[in-house]
C-alpha positions, -999 to +999 in steps of 0.1 A: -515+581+048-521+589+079-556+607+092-551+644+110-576+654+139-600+674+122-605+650+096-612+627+117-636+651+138-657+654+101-654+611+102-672+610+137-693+635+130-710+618+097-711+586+116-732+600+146-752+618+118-757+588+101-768+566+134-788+596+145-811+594+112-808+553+112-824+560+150-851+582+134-862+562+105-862+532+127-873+537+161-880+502+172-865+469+159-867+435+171-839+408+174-844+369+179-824+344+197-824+307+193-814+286+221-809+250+219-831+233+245-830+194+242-806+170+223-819+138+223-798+112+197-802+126+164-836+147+176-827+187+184-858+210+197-844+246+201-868+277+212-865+314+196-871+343+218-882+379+203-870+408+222-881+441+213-857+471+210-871+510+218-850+537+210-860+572+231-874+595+212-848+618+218-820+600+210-820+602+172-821+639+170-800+646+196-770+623+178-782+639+142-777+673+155-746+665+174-730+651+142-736+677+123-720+702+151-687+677+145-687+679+111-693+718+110-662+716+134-644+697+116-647+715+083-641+753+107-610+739+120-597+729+085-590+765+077 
C-alpha cells in the first residue's frame, strides 16, 4: 500500500496540528540529567541537573494554524 502526496500532505498536516496544540497546552517543561560524578569501589555519587524548556509564544499557534492549512490542502487536492 503505498501513500500518495496529498495524503500524506493531510498526515503532516495533523502532526504539526497536533505539536502546535501540544505547544499551547504546554508552554514550558523541564527535563533532568544525571551525570555520574565519582566512582569510588562499590560507592557511586552522581548529580542531576534541571534545565528548563520555554516555548515562544508564537510558536504553537503559528504550527496549529499551519497544520490545519496542510490538512485543508490536502483534503482540496484530493478532488
Amino acid at each position: 500500500m503505498s501513500v500518495s502526496p496529498k495524503n500524506g500532505l493531510v498526515i503532516a498536516g495533523a502532526v504539526v496540528a497536533i505539536v502546535g496544540a501540544i505547544a499551547i497546552a504546554v508552554p514550558a517543561f523541564t527535563t533532568e540529567q544525571t551525570n555520574d560524578v565519582a566512582n569510588i569501589g562499590g560507592l557511586k555519587l552522581t548529580a542531576t541537573k534541571e534545565t528548563s524548556h520555554v516555548v515562544p509564544p508564537f510558536v504553537g499557534p503559528t504550527a496549529l494554524v499551519f497544520g490545519v492549512v496542510l490538512i485543508g490542502a490536502g483534503i482540496l487536492t484530493k478532488r
